[in-house]
Structure formats: structure tokens, C-alpha cells
C-alpha positions in Angstrom: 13.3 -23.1 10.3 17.0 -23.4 9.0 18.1 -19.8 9.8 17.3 -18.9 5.8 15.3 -16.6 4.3 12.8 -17.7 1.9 9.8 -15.9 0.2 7.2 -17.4 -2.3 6.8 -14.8 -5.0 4.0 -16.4 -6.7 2.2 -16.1 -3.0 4.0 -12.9 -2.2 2.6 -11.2 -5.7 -0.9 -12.7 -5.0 -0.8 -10.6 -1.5 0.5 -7.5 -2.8 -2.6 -7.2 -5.7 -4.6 -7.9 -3.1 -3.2 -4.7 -1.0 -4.1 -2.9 -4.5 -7.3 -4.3 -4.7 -8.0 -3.3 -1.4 -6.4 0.4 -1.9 -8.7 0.5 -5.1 -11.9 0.0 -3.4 -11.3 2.0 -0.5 -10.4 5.2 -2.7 -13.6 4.5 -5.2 -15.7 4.3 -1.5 -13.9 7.3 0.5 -14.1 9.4 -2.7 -17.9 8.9 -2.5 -18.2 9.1 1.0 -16.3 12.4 0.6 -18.0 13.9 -1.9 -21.5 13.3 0.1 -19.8 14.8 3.5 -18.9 17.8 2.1 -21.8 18.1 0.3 -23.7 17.4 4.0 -21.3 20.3 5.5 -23.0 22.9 3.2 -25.9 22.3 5.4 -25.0 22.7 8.2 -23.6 26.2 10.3 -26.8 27.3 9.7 -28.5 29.6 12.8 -26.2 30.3 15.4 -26.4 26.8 17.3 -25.3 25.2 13.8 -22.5 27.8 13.8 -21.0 26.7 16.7 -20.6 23.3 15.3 -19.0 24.0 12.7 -16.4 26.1 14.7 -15.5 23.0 16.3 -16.3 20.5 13.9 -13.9 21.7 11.0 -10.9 22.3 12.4 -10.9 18.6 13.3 -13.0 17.2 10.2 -10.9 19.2 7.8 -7.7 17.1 8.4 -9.5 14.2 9.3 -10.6 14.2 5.7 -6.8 14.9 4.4 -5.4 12.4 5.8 -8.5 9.8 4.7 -7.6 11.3 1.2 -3.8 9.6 2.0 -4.7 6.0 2.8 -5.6 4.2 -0.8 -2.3 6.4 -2.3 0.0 5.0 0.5 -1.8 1.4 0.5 -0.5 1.6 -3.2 2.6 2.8 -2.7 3.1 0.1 0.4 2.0 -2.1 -3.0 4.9 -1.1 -5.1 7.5 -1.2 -2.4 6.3 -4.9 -1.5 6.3 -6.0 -5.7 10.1 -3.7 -6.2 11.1 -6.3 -3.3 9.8 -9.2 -4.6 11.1 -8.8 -7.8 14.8 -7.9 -6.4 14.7 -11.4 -4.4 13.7 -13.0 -7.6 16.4 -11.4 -10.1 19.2 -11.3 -6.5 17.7 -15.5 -6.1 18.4 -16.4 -9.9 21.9 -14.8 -9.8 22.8 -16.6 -6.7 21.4 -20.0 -8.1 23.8 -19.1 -11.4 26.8 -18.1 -9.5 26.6 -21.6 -7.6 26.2 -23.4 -11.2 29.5 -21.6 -12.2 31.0 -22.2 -8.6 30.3 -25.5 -8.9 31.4 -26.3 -12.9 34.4 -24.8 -12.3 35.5 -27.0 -9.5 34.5 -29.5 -11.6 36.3 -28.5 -14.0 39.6 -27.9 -11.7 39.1 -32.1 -10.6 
């Protein structure tokens, strides 16, 4: 390495839908698996054993199940942060590379 930065925004793009992809499919499988724990909960509690469960089960499945709820939307919004920076080396790379071009035809010029 030459002390530069460098990023491949084809690559880096390609990595980023993936992160979506992924954040996609875990929210269409949690949203499922949700919907079939609750619906499991409603069974249970039931008798006075069952009830005693439940005491201690929801106060630790309840945000458990919030903070599932959170992953796909914050996968996605990683997502977005990692294309917004991307895009901002792209547009700050294609300044720099015009700058140099007028940099360098004005010295040119100047000879």
C-alpha cells in the first residue's frame, strides 16, 4: 500500500445491495417468525404453572422481539450510509481528477 485511499465503487455498490438483500430477507423471515411467536404466546399462561412462565418469559421476550423488529431497518439504513459514501468519493474523486486537469493545463499554459 502507498499510504492512499482507494475504494472500488462498482465492488463497493455490489456489497452494499447485498447488505439490502440480506436486510430484505431477514425482515420477510423475522416478520413471519414474529407473527407465529406471538401467535404461540396466546397459548401459553394457561393454568397456574403456564402463568408463571409467562411472568418471566415476557418481560424478557417482549424486548427481545423489539429490538429483532430493529435489525432489517438498521441493516438498511447501514445500506444507505455505505451507498451516500460511495457516491461522495465518486462525485469528491471526479472533482479531484478535474481540478488536476485544470492544475495541470494551466501550467501548461504558463510554459
Amino acid at each position: 500500500m502507498n499510504g492512499m485511499q482507494d475504494m472500488q465503487p462498482s465492488a463497493a455498490h455490489q456489497a452494499f445491495q447485498q447488505l439490502a438483500d440480506a436486510a430484505t430477507t431477514f425482515t420477510q423471515a423475522w416478520a413471519a417468525a414474529r407473527e407465529a411467536t406471538i401467535r404461540l404466546e396466546g397459548q401459553l399462561g394457561k393454568p397456574h404453572l403456564g402463568a408463571a412462565f409467562m411472568d418471566n418469559y415476557l418481560p424478557l421476550a417482549v424486548p427481545t422481539r423489539e429490538d429483532a423488529d430493529q435489525i432489517g431497518p438498521r441493516l438498511m439504513a447501514a445500506r444507505d450510509a455505505g451507498v451516500a459514501s460511495v457516491d461522495d468519493y465518486t462525485t469528491t474523486n471526479a472533482q479531484d481528477a478535474a481540478n488536476i486537469d485544470k492544475a495541470v493545463s494551466g501550467l501548461a499554459e504558463a510554459e
